[in-house]
Phi, psi and omega in degrees: 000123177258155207281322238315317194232075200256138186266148183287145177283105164269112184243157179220144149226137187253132185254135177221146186310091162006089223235114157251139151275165170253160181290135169264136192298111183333144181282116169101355189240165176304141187277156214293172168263162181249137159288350204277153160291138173326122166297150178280157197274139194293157175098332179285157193258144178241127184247148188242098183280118207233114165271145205219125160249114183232086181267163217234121165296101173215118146276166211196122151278169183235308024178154187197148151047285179265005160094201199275164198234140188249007168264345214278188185209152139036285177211062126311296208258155186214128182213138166296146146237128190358081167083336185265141157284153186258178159213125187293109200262333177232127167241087192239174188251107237211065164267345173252012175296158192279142201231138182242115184222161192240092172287114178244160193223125159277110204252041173253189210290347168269012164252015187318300190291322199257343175306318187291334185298280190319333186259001149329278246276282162359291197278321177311296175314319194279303166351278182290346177266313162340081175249173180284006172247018171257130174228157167225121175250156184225151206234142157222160185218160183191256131304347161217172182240102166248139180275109195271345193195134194258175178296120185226165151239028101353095187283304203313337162315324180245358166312296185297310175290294170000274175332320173286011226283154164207164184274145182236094219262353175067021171316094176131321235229353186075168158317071192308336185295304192123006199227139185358176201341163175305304228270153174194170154216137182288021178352268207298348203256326153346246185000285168301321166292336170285312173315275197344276189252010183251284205291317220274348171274014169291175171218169172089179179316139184199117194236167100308097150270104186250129186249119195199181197255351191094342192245145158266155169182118182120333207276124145335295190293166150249180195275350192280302191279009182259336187289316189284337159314307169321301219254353197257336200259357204025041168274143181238123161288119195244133181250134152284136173264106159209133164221166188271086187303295219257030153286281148346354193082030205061011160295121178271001166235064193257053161198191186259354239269334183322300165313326198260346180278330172310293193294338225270297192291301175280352133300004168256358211046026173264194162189165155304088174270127192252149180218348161077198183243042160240157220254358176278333172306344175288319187277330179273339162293350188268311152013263147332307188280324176314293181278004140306308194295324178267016177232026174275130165290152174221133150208162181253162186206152141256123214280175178308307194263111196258039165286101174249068176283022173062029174264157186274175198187111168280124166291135174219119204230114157241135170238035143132163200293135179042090176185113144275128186250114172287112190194158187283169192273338149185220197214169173230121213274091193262165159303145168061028126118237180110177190008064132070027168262146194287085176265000000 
């Protein structure tokens, strides 16, 4: 199934008013009391009290020295919104919250060597992550962007697509983008179609795992709309860095994309793992992700600026002196809600 034109999910709810009845009044007896509030009389000004809850989502790790910490409360913690302090109304430890995840795989010609690993590693992770109140889909890209597997909990389901997954350098066949040689990968286009149309009408924990060399070449997208797709969608990006040294020339990094794979990931509350092509550093980055996923916190606010003007708004989440605290960098305050805020 291919992403090139995946339609966005529109959701509306019409809230429609409460109709209570009343007891009709005995014939010939006092008419009933009334609960209603006074109509105002013509000419009084009338105010219209309007309740709005609009609350702000972020998930977060903690971690110091002896790795990560699973105690903390309320108000351990603290979070900024461009600058202003919030107050923090719900904080809980959120490992069982229901997980939505997105595996993009990268299939151009410079994962050729390396390909058999992620999809070892790959199918081992959802395989160990995976519950029945969990679903995953899986994308791979290259010279096109394909849905190789729609949302399952199903591992062995997604196992069997992994497997199916081959490299596509598009030899023979042109430059489906239109911009010099065949070989590309649609990295940023990756992404963005994995937020865009897959994630952001999820609700609950929602991460992206991309296994990839880091370079684009060819993408619609930039790393600025695939980051914002990413933060508008509250998904957090995570990259494995595995490349093919001797596609490079024996280098195990001979390209730039790694820097952008950086801003991509900590600006997402993800990160980066470089694992280079080897495959047990590969299976301990999946690891990794793992104990993360069980020691991440959610908390909520409602912010100061309830203006939903579709501006970004930087986060600063500290919980105390030496603890890096992992969390996106901030939300895009949009109408009509978005990023897993509450309306």
């Amino acid at each position: 199934m291919r992403l090139e034109a995946l339609a966005a999910i529109l959701l509306s709810f019409t809230l429609s008013p409460a109709v209570f009845a009343q007891e009709a009044p005995s014939p010939g007896g006092p008419p009933p009391a009334s609960d209603a509030a006074a109509q105002p009389q013509q000419g009084e000004d009338v105010q219209t009290l309007k309740v709005n809850v609009n609350l702000v989502n972020v998930y977060f790790s903690v971690r110091d020295k002896s790795g990560y910490i699973t105690n903390l409360h309320k108000n351990d913690c603290s979070i900024d919104e461009d600058k202003a302090t919030q107050t923090i109304k719900n904080f809980t430890q959120e490992k069982n919250l229901p997980l939505t995840i997105g595996i993009l795989l990268d299939t151009s010609g410079s994962q050729q060597n390396v390909l058999p690993l992620e999809q070892d590693a790959g199918a081992r992770f959802l395989k160990e992550v995976l519950t029945p109140k969990d679903e995953a889909f899986l994308i791979s890209f290259d010279i096109n962007v394909d849905l190789l597997a729609d949302y399952t909990n199903n591992a062995g389901e997604i196992r069997r697509a992994i497997n199916k997954a081959s490299i596509n350098t598009g030899a023979g066949t042109g430059s489906v983008t239109g911009h010099g040689s065949a070989r590309g990968t649609l990295l940023y286009d990756a992404v963005y179609l994995a937020a865009h149309d897959k994630l952001r009408q999820e609700a609950g924990r929602k991460i992206l795992v991309m296994l990839t060399d880091g370079g684009d070449q060819g993408s619609q997208e930039t790393i600025k709309t695939a980051t914002e797709a990413a933060q508008k969608a509250n998904a957090i990006v995570y990259v494995i860095l595995i490349a093919d040294r001797g596609f490079y020339g024996g280098f195990q990094m001979g390209y730039s994309g790694d820097r952008d794979m950086e801003k991509l990931a900590t600006d997402t509350g993800g990160r980066v793992i470089n694992v280079g092509n080897n495959g047990k550093k590969l299976e301990e980055a999946f690891d990794q992700i793992q104990d993360e996923l069980r020691t991440q916190y959610l908390a909520s606010y409602t912010p100061t600026n309830l203006k939903a003007d579709g501006t970004f708004r930087n986060l600063k989440i500290a919980c105390g002196k030496d603890q890096k605290v992992q969390a996106r960098k901030g939300y895009y305050a949009l109408a009509g809600g978005g990023n897993d805020k509450d309306d």
